[in-house]
BALOBA-1460 file (C-alpha; in Angstrom, 3 decimals):
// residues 192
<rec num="1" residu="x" x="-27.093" y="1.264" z="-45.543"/>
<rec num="2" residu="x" x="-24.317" y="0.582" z="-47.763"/>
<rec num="3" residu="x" x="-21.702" y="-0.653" z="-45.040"/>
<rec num="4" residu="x" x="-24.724" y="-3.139" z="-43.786"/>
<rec num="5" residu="x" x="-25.527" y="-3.990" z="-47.323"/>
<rec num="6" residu="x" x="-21.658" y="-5.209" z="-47.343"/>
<rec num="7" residu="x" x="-21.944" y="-6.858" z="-44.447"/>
<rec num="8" residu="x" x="-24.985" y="-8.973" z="-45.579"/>
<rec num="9" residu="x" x="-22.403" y="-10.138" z="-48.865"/>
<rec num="10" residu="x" x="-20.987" y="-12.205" z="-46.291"/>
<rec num="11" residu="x" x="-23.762" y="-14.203" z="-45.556"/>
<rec num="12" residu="x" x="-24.100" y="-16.814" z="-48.689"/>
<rec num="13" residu="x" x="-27.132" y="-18.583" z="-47.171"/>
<rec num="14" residu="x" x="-29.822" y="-18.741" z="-44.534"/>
<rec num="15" residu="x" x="-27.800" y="-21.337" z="-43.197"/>
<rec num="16" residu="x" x="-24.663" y="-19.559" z="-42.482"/>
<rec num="17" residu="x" x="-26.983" y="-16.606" z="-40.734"/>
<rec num="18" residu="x" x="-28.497" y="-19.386" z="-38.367"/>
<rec num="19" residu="x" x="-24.853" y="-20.911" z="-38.189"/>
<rec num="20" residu="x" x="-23.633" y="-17.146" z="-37.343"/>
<rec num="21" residu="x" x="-27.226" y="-16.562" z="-34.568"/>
<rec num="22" residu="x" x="-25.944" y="-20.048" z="-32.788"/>
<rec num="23" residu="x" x="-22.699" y="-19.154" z="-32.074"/>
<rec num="24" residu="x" x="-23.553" y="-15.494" z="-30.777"/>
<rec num="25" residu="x" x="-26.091" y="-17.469" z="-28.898"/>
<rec num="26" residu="x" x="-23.777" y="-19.738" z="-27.214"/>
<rec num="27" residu="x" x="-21.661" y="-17.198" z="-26.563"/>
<rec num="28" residu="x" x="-23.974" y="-15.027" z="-24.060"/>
<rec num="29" residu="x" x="-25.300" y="-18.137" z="-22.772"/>
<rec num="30" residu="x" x="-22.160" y="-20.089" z="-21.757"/>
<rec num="31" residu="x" x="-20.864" y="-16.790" z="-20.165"/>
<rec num="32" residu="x" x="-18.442" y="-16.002" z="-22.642"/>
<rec num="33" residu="x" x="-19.459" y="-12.618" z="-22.938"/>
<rec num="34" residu="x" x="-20.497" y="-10.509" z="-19.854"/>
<rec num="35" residu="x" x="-22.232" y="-7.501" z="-19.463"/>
<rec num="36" residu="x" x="-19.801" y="-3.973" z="-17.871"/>
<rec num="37" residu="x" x="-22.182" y="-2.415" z="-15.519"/>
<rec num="38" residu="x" x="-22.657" y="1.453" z="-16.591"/>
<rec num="39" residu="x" x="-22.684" y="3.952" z="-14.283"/>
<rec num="40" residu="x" x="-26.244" y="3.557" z="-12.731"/>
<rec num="41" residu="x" x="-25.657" y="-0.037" z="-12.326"/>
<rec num="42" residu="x" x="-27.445" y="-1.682" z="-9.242"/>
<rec num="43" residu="x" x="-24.555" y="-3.056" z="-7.109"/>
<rec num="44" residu="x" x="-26.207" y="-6.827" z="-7.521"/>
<rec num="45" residu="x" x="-25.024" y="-6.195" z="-11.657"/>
<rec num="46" residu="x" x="-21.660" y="-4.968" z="-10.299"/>
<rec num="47" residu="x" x="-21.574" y="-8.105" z="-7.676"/>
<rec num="48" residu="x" x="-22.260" y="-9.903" z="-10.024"/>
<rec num="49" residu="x" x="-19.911" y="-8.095" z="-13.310"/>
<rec num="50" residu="x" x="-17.200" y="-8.527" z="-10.336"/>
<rec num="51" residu="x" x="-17.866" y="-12.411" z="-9.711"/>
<rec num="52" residu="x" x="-17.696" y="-13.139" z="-14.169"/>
<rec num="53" residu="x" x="-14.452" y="-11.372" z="-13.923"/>
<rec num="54" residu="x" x="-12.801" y="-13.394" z="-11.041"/>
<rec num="55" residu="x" x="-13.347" y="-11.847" z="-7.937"/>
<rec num="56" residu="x" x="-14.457" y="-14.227" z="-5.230"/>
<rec num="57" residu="x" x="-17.031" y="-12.940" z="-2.849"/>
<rec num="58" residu="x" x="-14.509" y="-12.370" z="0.472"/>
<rec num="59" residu="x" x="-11.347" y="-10.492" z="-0.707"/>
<rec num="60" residu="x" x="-9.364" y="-13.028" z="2.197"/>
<rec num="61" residu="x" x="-10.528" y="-15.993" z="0.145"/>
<rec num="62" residu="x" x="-8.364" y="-14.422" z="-3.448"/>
<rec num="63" residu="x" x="-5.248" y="-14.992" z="-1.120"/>
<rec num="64" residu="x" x="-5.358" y="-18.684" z="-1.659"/>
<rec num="65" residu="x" x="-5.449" y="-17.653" z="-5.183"/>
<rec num="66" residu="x" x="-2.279" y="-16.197" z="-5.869"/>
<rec num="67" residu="x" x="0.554" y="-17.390" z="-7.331"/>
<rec num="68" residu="x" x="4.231" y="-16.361" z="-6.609"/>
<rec num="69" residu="x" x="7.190" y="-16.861" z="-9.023"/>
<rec num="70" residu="x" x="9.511" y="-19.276" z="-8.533"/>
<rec num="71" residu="x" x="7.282" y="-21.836" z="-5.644"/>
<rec num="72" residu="x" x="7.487" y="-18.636" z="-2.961"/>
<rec num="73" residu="x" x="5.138" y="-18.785" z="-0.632"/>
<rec num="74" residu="x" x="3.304" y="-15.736" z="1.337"/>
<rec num="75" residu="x" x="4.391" y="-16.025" z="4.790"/>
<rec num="76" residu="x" x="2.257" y="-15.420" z="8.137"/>
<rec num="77" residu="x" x="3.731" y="-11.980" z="8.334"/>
<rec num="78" residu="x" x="2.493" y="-10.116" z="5.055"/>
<rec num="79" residu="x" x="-0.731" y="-12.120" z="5.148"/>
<rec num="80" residu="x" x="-2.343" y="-9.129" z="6.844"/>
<rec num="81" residu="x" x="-1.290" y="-6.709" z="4.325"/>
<rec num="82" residu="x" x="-1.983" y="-8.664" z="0.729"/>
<rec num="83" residu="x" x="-5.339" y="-8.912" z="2.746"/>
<rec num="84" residu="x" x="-5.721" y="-5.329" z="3.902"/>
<rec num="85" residu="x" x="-4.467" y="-5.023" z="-0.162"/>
<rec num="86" residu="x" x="-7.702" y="-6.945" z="-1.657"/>
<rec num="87" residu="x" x="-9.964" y="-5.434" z="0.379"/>
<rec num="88" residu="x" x="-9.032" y="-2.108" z="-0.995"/>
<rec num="89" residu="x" x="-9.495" y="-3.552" z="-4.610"/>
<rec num="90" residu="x" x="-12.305" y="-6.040" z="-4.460"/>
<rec num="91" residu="x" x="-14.441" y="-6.108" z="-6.618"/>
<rec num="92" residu="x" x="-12.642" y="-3.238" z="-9.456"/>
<rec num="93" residu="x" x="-14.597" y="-3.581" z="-12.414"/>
<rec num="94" residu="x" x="-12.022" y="-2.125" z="-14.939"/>
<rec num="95" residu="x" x="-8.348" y="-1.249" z="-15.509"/>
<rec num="96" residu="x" x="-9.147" y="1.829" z="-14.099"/>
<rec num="97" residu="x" x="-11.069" y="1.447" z="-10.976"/>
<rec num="98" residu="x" x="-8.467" y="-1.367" z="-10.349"/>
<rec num="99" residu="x" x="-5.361" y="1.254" z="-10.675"/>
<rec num="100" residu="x" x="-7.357" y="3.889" z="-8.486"/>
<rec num="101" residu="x" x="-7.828" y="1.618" z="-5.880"/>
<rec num="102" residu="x" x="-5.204" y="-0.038" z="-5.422"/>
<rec num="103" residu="x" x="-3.090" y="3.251" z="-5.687"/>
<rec num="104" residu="x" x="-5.101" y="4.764" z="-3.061"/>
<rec num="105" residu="x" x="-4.742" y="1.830" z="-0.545"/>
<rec num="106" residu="x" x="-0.436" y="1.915" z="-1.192"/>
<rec num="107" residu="x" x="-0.757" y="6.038" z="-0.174"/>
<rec num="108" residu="x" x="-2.790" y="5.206" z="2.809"/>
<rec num="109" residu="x" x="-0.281" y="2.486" z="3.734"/>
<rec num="110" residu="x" x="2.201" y="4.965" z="3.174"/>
<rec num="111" residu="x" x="0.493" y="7.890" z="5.662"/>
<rec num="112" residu="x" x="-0.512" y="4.871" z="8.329"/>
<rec num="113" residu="x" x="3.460" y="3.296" z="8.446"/>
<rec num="114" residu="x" x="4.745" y="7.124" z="8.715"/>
<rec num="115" residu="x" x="1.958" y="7.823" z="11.346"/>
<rec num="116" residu="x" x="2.878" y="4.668" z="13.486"/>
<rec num="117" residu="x" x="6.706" y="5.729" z="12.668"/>
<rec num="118" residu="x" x="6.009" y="8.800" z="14.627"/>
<rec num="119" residu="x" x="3.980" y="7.280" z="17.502"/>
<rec num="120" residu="x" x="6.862" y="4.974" z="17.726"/>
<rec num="121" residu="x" x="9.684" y="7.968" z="17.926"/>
<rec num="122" residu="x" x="7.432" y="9.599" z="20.132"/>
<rec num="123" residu="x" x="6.916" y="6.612" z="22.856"/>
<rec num="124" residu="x" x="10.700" y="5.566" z="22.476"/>
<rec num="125" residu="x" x="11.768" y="9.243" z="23.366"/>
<rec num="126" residu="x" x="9.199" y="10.068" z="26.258"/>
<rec num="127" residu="x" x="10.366" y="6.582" z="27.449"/>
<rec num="128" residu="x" x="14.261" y="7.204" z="27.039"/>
<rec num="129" residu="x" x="13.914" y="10.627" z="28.496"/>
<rec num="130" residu="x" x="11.955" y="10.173" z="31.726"/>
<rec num="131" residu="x" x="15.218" y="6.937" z="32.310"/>
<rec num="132" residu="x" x="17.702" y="9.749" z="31.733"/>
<rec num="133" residu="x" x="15.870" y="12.241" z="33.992"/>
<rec num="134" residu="x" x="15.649" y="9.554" z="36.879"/>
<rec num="135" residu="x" x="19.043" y="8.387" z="36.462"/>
<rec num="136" residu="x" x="20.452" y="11.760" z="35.765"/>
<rec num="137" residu="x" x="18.466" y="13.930" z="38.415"/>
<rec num="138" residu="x" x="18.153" y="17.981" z="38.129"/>
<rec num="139" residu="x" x="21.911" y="18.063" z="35.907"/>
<rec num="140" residu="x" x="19.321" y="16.280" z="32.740"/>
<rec num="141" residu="x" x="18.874" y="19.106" z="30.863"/>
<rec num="142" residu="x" x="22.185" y="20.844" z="31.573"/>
<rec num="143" residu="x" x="24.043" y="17.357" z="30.469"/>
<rec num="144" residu="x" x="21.952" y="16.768" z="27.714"/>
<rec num="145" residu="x" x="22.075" y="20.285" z="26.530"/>
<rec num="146" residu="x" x="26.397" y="20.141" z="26.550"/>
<rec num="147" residu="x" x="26.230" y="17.379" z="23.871"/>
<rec num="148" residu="x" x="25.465" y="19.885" z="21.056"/>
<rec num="149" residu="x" x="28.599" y="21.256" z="22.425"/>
<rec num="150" residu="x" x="30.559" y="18.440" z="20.956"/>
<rec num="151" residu="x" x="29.383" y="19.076" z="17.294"/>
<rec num="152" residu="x" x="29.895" y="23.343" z="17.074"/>
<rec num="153" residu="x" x="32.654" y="22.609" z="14.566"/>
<rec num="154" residu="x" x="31.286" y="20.038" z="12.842"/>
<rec num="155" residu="x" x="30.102" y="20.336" z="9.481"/>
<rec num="156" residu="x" x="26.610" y="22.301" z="9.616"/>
<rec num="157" residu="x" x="26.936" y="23.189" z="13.295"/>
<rec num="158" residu="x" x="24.213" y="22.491" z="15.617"/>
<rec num="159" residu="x" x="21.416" y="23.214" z="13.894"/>
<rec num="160" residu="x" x="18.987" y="20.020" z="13.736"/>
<rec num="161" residu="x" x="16.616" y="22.016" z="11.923"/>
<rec num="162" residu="x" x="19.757" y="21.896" z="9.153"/>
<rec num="163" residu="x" x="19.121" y="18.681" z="7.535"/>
<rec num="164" residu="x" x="22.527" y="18.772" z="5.876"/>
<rec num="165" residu="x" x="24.291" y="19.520" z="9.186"/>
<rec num="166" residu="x" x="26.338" y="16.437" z="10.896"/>
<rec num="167" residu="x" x="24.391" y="16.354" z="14.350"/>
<rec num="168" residu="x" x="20.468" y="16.208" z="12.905"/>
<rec num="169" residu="x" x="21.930" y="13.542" z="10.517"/>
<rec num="170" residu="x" x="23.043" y="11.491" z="13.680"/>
<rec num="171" residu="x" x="20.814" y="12.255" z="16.293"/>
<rec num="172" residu="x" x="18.031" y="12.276" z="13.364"/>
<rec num="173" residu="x" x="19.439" y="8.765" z="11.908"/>
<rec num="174" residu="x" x="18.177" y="5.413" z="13.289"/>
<rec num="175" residu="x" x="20.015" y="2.244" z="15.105"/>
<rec num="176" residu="x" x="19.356" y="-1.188" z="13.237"/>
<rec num="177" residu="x" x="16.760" y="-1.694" z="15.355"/>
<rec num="178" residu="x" x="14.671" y="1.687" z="13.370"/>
<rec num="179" residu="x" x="15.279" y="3.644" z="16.896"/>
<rec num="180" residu="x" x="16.287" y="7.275" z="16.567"/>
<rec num="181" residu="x" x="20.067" y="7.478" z="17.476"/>
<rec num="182" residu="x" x="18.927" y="11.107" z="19.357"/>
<rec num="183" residu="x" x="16.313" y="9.194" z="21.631"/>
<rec num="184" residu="x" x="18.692" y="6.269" z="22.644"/>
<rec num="185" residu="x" x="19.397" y="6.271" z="26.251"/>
<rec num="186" residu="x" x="22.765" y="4.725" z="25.797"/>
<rec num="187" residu="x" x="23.924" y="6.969" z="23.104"/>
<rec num="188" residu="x" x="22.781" y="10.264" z="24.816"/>
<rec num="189" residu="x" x="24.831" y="8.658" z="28.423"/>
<rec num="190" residu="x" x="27.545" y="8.107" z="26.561"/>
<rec num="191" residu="x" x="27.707" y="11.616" z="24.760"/>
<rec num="192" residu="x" x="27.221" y="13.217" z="27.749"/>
């Protein structure tokens, strides 16, 4: 009682309290305050919680919406993943959920590009091999076997389940175009 009794000090007249009523007032009705949705919300208050705070009602549309430093401009090529992006975090109703989301959409981008990374080796090497076989006949494996050969001295040996060894470093690396050096057809012909 006593910290409302202080609280009431501050009001000199009736006046003031209306004054004080009209403002909260016009507050909650010009949308200057807005409800957080707790827990059991119904997902028309979160749509709706989401839409005060910003959030359009398509994730695609917020692309128009963002601004880069310095007049850049999102090109045709990363369109698809700033969308794929605010998909993942339409719609985050706090810091948190924000954070969460958008942390769990960068890991799965992370386990799809590594997943598509090995598709790709995968391809590229069934691909390069069945060339070498054709061009190289029933002497493939014997030939392509011998280039190990070449790196016995080398630092680490042969190994290319020795990460630190010379050969899985090159045969593991990639060209500039992100092919492994060990699945390029050229590089394996001219080796052997």
């Amino acid at each position: 009682e006593a910290k409302e009794l202080k609280r009431l000090e501050r009001v000199k007249d009736i006046k003031s309290l209306w004054g004080m009523y009209r403002e909260l007032e016009g507050q909650f009705t010009s949308g200057g305050l807005v409800k957080v949705p707790g827990k059991d919300a119904k997902p028309e208050e979160i749509t709706a919680f989401a839409k005060a705070l910003g959030w359009s009602e398509k994730p695609e549309e917020m692309l128009g919406a963002i601004k880069l430093e310095n007049g850049a401009v999102i090109g045709d090529a990363d369109k698809p993943a700033l969308t794929g992006f605010l998909q993942a975090v339409h719609g985050a109703t706090s810091a948190q959920d924000f954070t969460s989301k958008a942390t769990n959409w960068y890991f799965k981008q992370q386990e799809d590009a590594a997943a598509a990374l090995d598709q790709a080796d995968d391809t590229y090497r069934r691909e390069s091999e069945a060339a070498l076989k054709e061009e190289m006949g029933p002497a493939f494996k014997r030939k392509t076997n011998a280039i190990g050969t070449l790196f016995a001295t080398a630092p680490g040996g042969t190994d290319m389940k020795n990460e630190g060894s010379l050969y899985a470093r090159l045969m593991g690396g990639r060209t500039a175009d992100g092919k492994m050096i060990g699945n390029d057809p050229d590089i394996v012909r001219w080796l052997v």
